[in-house]
C-alpha positions in Angstrom: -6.2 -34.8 -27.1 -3.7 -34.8 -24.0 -1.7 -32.3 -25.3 -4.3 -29.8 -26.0 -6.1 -30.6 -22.4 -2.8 -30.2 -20.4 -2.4 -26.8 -22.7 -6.0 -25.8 -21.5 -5.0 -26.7 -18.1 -1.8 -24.9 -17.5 -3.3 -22.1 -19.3 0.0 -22.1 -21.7 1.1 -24.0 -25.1 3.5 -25.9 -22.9 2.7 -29.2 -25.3 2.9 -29.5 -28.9 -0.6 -30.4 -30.4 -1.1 -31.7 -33.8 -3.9 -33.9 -35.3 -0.5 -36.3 -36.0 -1.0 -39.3 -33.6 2.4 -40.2 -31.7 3.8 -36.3 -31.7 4.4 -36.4 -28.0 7.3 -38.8 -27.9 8.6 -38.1 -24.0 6.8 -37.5 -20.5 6.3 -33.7 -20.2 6.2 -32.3 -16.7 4.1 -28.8 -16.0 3.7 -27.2 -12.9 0.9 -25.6 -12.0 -0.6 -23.3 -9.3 -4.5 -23.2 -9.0 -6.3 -21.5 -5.6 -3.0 -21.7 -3.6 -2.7 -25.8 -4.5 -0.1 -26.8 -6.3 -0.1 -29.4 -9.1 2.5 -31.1 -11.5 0.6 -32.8 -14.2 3.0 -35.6 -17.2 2.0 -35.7 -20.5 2.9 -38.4 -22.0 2.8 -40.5 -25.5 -0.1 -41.9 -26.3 -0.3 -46.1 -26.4 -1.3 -47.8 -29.1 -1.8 -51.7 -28.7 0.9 -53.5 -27.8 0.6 -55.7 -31.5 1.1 -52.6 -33.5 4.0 -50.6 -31.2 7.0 -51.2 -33.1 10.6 -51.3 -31.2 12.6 -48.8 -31.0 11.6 -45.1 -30.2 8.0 -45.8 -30.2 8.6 -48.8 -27.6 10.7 -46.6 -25.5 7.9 -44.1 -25.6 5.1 -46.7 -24.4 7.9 -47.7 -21.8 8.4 -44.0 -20.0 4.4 -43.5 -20.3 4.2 -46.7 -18.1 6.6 -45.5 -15.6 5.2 -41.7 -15.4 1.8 -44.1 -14.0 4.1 -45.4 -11.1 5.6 -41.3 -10.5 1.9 -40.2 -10.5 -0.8 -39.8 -7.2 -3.9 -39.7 -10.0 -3.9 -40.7 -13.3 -5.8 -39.1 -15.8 -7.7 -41.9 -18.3 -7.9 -40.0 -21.4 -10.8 -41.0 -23.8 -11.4 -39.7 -27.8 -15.7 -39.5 -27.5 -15.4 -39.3 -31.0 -13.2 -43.0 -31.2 -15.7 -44.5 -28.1 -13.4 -47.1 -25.2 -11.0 -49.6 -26.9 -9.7 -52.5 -25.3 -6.4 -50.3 -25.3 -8.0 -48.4 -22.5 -9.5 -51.4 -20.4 -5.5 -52.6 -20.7 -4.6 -49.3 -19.3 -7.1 -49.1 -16.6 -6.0 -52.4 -15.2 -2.6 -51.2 -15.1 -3.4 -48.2 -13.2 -5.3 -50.3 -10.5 -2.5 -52.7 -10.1 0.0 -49.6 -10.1 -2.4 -49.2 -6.9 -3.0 -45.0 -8.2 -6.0 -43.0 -8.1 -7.7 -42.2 -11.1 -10.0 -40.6 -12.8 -11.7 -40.5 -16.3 -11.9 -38.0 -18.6 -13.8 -38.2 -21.8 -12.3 -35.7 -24.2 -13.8 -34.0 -27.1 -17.6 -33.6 -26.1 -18.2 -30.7 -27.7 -17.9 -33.0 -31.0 -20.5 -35.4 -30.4 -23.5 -34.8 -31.6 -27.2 -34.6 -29.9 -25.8 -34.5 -26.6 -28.4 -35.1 -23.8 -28.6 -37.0 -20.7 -29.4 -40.3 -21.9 -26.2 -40.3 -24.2 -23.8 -39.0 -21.0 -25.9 -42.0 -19.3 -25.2 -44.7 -22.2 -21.6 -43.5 -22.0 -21.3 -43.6 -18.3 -22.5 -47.4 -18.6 -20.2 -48.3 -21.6 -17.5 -47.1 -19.4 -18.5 -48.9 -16.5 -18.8 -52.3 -18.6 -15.4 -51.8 -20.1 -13.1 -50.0 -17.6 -14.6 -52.3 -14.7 -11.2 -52.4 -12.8 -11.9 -48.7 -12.1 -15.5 -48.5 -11.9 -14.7 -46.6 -8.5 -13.2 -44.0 -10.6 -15.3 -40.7 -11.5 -16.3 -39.8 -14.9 -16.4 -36.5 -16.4 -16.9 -34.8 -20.3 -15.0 -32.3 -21.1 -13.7 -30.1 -24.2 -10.2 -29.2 -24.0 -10.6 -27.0 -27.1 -13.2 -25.2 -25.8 -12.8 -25.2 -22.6 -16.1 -27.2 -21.9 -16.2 -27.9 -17.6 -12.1 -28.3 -18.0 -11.7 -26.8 -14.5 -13.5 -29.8 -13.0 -10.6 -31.6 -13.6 -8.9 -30.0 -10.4 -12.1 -30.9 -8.5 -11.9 -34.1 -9.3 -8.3 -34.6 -8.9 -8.5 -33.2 -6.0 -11.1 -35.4 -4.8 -9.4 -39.2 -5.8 -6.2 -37.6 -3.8 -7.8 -37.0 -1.0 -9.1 -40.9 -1.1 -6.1 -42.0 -1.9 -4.7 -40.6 1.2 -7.7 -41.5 3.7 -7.2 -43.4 6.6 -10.5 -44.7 8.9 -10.2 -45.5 12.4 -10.2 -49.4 13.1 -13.1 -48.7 15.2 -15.1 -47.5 12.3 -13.6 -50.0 10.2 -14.8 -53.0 12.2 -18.4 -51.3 12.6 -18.8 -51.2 8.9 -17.0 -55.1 8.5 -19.5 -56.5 11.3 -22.6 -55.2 9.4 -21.0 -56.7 6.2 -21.1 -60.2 7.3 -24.2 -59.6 9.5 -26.0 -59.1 6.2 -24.1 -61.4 4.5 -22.1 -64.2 6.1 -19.3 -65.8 4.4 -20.3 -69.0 1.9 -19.3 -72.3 3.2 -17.0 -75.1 1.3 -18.7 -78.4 0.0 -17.4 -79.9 3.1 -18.9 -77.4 6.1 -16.0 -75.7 6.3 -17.1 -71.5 6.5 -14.5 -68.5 6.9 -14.9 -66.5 10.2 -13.6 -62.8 9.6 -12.0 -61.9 13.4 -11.2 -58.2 12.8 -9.7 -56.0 10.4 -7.5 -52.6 10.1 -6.0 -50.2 8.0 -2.4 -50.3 7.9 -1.5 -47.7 5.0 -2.7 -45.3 2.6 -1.7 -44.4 -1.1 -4.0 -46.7 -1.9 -5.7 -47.6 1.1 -5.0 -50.8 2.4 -6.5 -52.9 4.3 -6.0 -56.4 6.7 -8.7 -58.7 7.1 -7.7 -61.3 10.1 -9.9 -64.6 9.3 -9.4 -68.3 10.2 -8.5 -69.2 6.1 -8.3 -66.7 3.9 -8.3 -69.8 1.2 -12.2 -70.0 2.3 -12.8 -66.2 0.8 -13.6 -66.2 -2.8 -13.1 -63.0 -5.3 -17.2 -63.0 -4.8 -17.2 -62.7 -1.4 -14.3 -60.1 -1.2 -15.7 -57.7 -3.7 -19.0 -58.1 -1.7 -16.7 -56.4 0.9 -15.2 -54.1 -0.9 -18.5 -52.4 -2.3 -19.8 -52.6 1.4 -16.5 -50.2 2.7 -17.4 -48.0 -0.7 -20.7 -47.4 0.3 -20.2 -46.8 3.8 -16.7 -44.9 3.8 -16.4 -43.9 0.1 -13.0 -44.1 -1.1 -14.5 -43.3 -4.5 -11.9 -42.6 -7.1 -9.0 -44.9 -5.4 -8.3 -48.5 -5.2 -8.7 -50.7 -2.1 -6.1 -53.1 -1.7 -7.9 -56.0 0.7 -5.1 -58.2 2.2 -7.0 -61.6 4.3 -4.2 -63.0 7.0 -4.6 -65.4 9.3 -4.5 -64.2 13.0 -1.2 -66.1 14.0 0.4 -63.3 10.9 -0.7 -60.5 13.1 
């Protein structure tokens, strides 16, 4: 389904298409120019799990898609709705958030499924959030690339996780939203008294945002309380559609 939705896209039969799984063997670049923006979209092979990808060609193949992740700003999470999310994808998601790339996800082939209706979008939308949680900040659109079916959102929404990708917030801002965070919800102390005190924080880069969080210990910050963070800056700034990359330093690292 790549193929054909990168044809749809361009607008050309740049890719081969063929209901022959594993015909796109190499990254395929295609430019292309859409209100005055331009865009450069890879196709690339599509990976099976990692238990049934034989060496050779085929491992090469998984190997260049991999590296076409670290070349790309967004990454386009293509899903079958007629084969529903494999673990495959959940692999691949997690790779694209540790690659630190914008992303979002695209469920092909929705004109095939039957008895469409909101409550099915919505029981898809929650399967992908339960399975592709390392991107849950990622948006989610249907599309047909064989007919055609809201295919131009796909620019939109590129468009969109680039611009987060690239945001950068004033550390004034920044520190307003942090010191309503811990207002609301202070940091949990250790069995022995012992509680983290958050100082001040700032951004010090984009592509993906990144953040530093000046504390006393970051050992006294658990992955609870730092995704309790996190969703605080989402809600407040947005950066939907991009990872956050959190670093906690203590304030003699500044």
């Amino acid at each position: 389904g790549k193929s054909s939705l990168l044809n749809r896209l361009t607008g050309s039969e740049r890719a081969i298409v063929s209901d022959v799984a594993g015909t796109t063997q190499d990254v395929i670049d295609q430019p292309v120019t859409r209100n005055q923006v331009d865009y450069m979209f890879l196709d690339t092979a599509g990976m099976r799990r990692q238990a049934k990808v034989g060496r050779g060609l085929e491992e090469m193949m998984v190997g260049r898609s991999l590296k076409a992740v670290k070349r790309a700003d967004v990454c386009l999470l293509v899903i079958d709705a007629t084969e529903g999310v494999s673990d495959q994808e959940g692999r691949l998601a997690q790779y694209i958030s540790d690659s630190g790339r914008a992303c979002v996800v695209v469920v092909n082939k929705w004109d095939a499924v039957r008895s469409k209706d909101d409550q099915l979008q919505r029981t898809w939308r929650e399967q992908l959030q339960s399975k592709l949680r390392t991107i849950g900040w990622a948006q989610q659109i249907f599309v047909s690339a064989k007919t055609g079916l809201k295919a131009a959102t796909v620019f939109s929404a590129v468009d969109a996780a680039a611009q987060a990708h690239r945001k950068r917030v004033s550390t004034s801002v920044m520190n307003e939203v942090l010191e309503d965070a811990v207002r609301w919800q202070r940091p949990p102390a250790t069995s022995s008294g012992r509680r983290g005190t958050i100082l001040y924080c700032a951004q010090v880069s984009t592509q993906p945002p990144t953040i530093v969080i000046f504390c006393n210990d970051p050992k006294l910050f658990g992955q609870s309380y730092r995704r309790y963070l996190e969703a605080q800056f989402r809600q407040a700034l947005g950066f939907a559609g991009t990872p956050i990359c959190f670093l906690f330093r203590t304030r003699r690292d500044r």
